[in-house]
C-alpha positions in Angstrom: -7.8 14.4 -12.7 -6.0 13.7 -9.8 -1.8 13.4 -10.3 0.2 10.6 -8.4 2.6 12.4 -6.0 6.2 12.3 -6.6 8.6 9.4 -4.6 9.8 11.0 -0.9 7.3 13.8 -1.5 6.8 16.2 1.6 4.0 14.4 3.3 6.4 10.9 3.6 8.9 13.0 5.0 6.3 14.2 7.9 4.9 11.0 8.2 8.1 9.8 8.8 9.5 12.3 11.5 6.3 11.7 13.1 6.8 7.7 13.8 10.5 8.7 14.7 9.4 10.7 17.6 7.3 7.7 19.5 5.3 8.9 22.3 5.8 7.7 26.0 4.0 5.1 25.5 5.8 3.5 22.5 8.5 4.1 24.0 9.9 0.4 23.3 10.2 2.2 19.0 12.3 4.6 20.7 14.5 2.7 22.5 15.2 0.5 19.6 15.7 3.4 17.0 18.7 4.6 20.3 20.2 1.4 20.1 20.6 1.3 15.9 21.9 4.4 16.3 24.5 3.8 18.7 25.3 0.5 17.0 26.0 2.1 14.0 27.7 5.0 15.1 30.4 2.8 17.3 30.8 0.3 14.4 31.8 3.0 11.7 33.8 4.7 14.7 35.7 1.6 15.1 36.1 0.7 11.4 37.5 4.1 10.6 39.6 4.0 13.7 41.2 0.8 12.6 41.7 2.2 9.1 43.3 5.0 10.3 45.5 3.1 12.1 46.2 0.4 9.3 47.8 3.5 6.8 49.2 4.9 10.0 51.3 2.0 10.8 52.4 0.7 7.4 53.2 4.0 6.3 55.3 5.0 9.6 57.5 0.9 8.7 57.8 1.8 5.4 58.7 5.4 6.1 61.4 4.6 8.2 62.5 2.0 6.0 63.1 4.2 3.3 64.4 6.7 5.3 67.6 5.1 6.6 67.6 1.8 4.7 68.7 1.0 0.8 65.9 1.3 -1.7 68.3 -1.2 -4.0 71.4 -3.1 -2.7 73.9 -4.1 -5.8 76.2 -7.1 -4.1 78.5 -9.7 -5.4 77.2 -13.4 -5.9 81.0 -13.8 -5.1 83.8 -16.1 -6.5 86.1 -18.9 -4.3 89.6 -17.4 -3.6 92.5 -19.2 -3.2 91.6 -20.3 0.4 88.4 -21.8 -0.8 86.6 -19.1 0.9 83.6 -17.7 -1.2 84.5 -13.9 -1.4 81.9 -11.7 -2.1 83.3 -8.6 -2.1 83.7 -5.7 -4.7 86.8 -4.4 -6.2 85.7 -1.7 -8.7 82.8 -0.5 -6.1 83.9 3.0 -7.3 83.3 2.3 -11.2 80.1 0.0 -10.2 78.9 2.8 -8.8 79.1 5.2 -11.3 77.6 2.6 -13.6 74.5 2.0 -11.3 73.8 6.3 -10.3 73.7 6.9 -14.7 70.5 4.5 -14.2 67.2 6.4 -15.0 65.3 6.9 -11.7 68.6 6.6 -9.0 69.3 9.0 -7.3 72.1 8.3 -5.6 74.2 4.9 -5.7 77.1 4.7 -2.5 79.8 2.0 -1.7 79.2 0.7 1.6 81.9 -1.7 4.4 79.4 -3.4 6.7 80.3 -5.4 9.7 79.2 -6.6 13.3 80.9 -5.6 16.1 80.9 -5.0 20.2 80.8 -1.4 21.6 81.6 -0.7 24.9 82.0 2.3 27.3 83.1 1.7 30.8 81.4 -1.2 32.2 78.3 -1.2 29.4 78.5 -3.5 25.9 76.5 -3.3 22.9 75.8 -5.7 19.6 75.9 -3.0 16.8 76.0 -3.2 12.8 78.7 -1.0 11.6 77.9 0.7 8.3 81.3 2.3 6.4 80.2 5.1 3.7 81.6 8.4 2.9 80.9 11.3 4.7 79.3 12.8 1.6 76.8 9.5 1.1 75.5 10.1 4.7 74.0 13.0 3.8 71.9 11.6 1.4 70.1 9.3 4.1 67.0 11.1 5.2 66.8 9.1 9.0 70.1 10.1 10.0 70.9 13.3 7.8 67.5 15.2 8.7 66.6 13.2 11.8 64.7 15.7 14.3 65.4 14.5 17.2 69.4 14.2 16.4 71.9 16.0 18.3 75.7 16.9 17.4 77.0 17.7 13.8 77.2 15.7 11.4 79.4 17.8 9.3 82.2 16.3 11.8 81.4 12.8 10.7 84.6 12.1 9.6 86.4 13.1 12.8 84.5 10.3 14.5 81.2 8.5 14.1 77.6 8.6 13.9 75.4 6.3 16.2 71.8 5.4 16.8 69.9 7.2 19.5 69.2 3.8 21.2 72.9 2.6 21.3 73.4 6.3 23.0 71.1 5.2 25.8 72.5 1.8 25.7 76.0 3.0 26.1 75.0 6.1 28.0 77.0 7.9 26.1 76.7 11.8 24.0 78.4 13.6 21.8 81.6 14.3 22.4 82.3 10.6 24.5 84.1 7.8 22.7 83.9 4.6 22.3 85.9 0.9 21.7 84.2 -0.9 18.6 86.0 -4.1 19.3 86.2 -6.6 16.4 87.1 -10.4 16.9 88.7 -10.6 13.0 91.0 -8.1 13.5 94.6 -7.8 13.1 96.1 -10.5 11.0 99.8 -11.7 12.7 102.1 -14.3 12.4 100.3 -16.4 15.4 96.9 -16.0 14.1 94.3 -12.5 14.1 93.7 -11.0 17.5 90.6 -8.7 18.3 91.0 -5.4 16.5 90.1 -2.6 19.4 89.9 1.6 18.2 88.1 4.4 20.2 86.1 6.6 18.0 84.5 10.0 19.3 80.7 10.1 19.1 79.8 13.1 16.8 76.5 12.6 15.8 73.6 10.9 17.1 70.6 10.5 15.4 67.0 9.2 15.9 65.8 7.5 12.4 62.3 6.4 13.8 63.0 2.8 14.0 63.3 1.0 17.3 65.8 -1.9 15.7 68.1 0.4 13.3 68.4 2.9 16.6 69.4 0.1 18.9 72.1 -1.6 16.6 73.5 1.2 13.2 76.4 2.7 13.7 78.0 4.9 10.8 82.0 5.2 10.5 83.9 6.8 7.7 84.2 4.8 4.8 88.1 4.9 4.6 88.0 3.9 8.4 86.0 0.8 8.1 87.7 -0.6 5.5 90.9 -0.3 7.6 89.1 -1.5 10.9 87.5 -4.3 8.8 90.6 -5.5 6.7 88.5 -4.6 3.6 91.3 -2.6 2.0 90.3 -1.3 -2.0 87.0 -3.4 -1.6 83.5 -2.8 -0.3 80.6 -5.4 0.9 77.7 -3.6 -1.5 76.1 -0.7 -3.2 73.9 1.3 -1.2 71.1 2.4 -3.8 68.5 5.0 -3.8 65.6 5.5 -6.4 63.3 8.5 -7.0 60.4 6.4 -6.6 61.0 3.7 -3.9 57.1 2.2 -3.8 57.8 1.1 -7.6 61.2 -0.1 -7.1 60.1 -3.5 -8.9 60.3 -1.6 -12.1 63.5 0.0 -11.6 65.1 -3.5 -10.4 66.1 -4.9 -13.6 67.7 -1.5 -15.5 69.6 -1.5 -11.9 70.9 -5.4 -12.2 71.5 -5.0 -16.5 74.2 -1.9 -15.7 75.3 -3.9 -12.4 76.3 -6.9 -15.4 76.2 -10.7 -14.5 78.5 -10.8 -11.9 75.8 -9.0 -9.3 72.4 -9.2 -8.1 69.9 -7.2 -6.4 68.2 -6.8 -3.5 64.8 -4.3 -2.8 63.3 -3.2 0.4 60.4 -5.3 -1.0 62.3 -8.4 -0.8 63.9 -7.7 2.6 60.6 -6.6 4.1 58.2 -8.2 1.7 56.9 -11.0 4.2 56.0 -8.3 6.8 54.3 -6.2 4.2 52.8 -9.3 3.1 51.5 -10.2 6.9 49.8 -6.5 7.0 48.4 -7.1 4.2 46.3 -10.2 5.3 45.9 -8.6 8.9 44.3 -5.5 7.0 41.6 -7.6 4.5 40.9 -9.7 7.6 40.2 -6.7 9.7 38.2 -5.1 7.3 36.3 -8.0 7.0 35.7 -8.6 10.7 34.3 -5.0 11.2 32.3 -4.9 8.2 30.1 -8.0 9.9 29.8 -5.4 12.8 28.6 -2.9 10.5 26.3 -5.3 9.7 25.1 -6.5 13.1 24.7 -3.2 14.0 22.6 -2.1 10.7 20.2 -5.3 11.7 19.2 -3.6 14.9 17.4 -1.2 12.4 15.3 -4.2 11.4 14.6 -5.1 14.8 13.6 -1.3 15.5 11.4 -1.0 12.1 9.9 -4.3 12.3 8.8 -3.2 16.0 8.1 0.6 14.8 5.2 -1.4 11.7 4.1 -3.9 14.1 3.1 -0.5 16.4 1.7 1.4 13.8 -0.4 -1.1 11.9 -3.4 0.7 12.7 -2.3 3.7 11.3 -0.9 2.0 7.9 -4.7 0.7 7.6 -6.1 4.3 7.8 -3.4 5.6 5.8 -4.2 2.9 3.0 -7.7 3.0 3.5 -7.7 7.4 2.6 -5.5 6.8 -0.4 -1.5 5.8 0.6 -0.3 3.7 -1.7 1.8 0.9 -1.1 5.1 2.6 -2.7 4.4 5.8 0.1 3.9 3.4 2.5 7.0 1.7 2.0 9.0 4.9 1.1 8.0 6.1 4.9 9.3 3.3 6.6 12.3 3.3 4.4 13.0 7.3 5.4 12.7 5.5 9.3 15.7 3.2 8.8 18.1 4.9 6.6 17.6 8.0 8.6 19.0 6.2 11.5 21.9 4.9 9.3 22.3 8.2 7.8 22.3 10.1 11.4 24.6 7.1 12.9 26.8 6.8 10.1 27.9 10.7 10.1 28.3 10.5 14.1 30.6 7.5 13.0 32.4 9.3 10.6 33.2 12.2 12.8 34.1 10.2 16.0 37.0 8.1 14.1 38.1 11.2 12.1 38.6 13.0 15.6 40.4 10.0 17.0 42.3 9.8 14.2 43.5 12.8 14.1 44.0 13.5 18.2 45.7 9.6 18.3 48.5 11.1 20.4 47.1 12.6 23.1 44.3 9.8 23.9 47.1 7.3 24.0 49.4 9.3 25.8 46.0 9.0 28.2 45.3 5.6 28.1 49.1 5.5 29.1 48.8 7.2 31.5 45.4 5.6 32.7 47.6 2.2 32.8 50.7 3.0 34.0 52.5 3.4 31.5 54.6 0.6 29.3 51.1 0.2 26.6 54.0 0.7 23.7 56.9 -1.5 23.8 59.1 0.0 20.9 60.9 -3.5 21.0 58.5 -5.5 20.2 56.3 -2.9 17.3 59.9 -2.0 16.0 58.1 2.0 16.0 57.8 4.2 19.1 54.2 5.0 19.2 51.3 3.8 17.8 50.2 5.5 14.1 47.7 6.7 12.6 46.5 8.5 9.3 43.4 9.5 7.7 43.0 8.8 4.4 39.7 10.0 2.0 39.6 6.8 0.6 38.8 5.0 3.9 36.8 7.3 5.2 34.4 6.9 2.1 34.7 3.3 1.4 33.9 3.0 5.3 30.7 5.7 4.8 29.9 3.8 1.5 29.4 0.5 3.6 27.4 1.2 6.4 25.2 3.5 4.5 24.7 0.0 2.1 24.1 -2.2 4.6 21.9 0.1 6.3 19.7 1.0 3.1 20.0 -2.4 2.6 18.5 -3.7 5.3 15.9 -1.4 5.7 14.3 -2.0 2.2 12.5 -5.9 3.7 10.8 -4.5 6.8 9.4 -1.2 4.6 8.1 -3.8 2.0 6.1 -5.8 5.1 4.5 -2.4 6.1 3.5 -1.8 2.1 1.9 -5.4 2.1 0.3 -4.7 5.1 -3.8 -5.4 4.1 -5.6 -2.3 6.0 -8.7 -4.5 6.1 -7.1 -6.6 8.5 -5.0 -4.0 10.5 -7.9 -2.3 11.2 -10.8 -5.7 11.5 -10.6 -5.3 15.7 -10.1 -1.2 15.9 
């Protein structure tokens, strides 16, 4: 009694490879089955490539973010003085303080005097934000404490002050120069305030990763500032850092119950939320974009298969005439396509991983290639362009293109099955 062979048995696989390899003069199957694979493999390059990129670049903004900016900020919804000025500042920031660092999940909660202010050297002025903490707090900021590229030391930070790498070159000044922060509410006298003018020595210069906080932060002593700022026994906010920044929604509320009604709060969410929001919509959009490429390139397997049947219909009658049945049939012309998606989907795969992972020097090349000025750090607020490979892209990328391309395959296979060998073979 004769036994039904298994699905993909051996013989499909042969049958297969052979139709694969056309001869010369089928050489319009071969061609085709060059073109699906090319397709494929520069759609999942690009898809992975753009993935890469995507984590690369929001986790570089929010990186830097977190490494130099508040997770929390604890401030004063204020009260009208005598003037009829709203004042909004803090007079037990010390006690606050304390209240807000006993929270479960901060880490570290600082009084900070901020202000804007002109800096000057010589002939050269600058628009900076002047940030007043203690010279202990400062340590605890990761993009200026353990910035790599800083230079100076920052143990001398109360001596002088601590500036951004990009007012440096905006100043042209190093360690060891000072400076005039001039102020325009400065000194209060009996015909009015006049501009408030100190020199400072630059001790520390740092590099935090962020085009805009390296162009315009500058750190002074927090005793300083509040003199240079007329905030005397007061400060602006509460600098606040949590263990777990990506979840600081949940710590919020514990922060703004121990802050008590007089104060709200501010997360890096809500400062940065619409940008995050705006990546998020680029991203889905994106992924959407290239997974219709995926998709016009996995159709070009169609073209090839429905091309590769159409040539062999004289060989699907003699096969179905000695005993193939229509599931072989189809299984053959199925191990056609998805081998090409298979094949172009793993050159894919590899091509974006290497990009991914050698970003720098290709860009540094294309740089080159055009002359340099491909990156403007003012306008991308980073200094180069990102990327970083995650598992999770790389598989939900693989995941697609070997769908579609399985996909895709399964309607031209099912013609060939249907294919009646009497009249594939009526005029052989």
């Amino acid at each position: 009694m004769a036994t039904t062979p298994p699905p993909f048995s051996r013989f499909e696989w042969i049958i297969a490879w052979r139709y694969l390899r056309a001869r010369k003069a089928e050489g319009g199957v071969s061609v085709m089955t060059w073109i699906s694979l090319i397709g494929i493999t520069l759609a999942v390059f690009a898809l992975i490539a753009t993935l890469a990129v995507r984590s690369g670049f929001r986790s570089e903004f929010v990186g830097t973010i977190l490494g130099a900016n508040a997770h929390v900020t604890v401030y004063s919804y204020g009260e009208v003085n005598e003037a009829g000025v709203l004042d909004r500042s803090l007079k037990d920031y010390e006690a606050l303080a304390e209240t807000v660092a006993a929270v479960p999940g901060v880490t570290r909660a600082a009084p900070l005097v901020k202000g804007q202010v002109m800096a000057n050297l010589r002939q050269r002025n600058a628009g900076v934000e002047v940030f007043g903490i203690s010279a202990e707090d400062i340590q605890g900021i990761p993009g200026v404490a353990q910035s790599e590229e800083a230079i100076g030391d920052l143990a001398r930070f109360e001596e002088g002050i601590a500036i951004g790498s990009g007012v440096a070159r905006e100043l042209g000044v190093t360690v060891g120069d000072k400076i005039k922060l001039i102020s325009p509410n400065g000194v209060k006298t009996a015909f009015g305030t006049s501009p408030r003018v100190n020199a400072y020595e630059v001790v520390y210069v740092f590099t935090a990763g962020r085009w805009d906080i390296d162009r315009t932060r500058v750190y002074l002593p927090f005793g300083e500032a509040q003199s240079f700022f007329n905030r005397e026994g007061v400060a602006d906010e509460i600098e606040v850092m949590v263990e777990d920044p990506e979840n600081v929604d949940q710590i919020a509320l514990p922060i703004l119950t121990a802050a008590g009604g007089v104060a709200g709060v501010w997360t890096w969410r809500d400062a940065s939320g619409g940008f995050l929001r705006a990546l998020e919509v680029e991203d889905n959009v994106m992924f959407i974009i290239l997974s219709i490429l995926v998709l016009i390139a996995a159709m070009n397997i169609v073209s090839g298969l429905i091309m590769l049947v159409k040539n062999k219909g004289r060989d699907i009658g003699i096969l179905r005439t000695i005993g193939l049945s229509e599931g072989s049939v189809m299984r053959v012309f199925f191990i056609c396509g998805a081998f090409t998606g298979v094949l172009g989907t793993i050159c894919g795969v590899v091509l974006g991983c290497l990009f991914a992972l050698y970003i720098d020097p290709i860009f540094s090349f294309v740089n080159y290639i055009m002359g340099g000025g491909v990156w403007d750090p003012s306008i991308r607020g980073i200094y180069a362009l990102p990327a970083e490979l995650r598992l999770a892209d790389v598989l939900s990328a693989t995941a697609l293109s070997l769908g579609l391309s399985f996909f895709v395959t399964i309607f031209p296979a099912r013609r060939a099955a249907r294919l009646n060998p009497v009249e594939a073979l009526r005029y052989e």
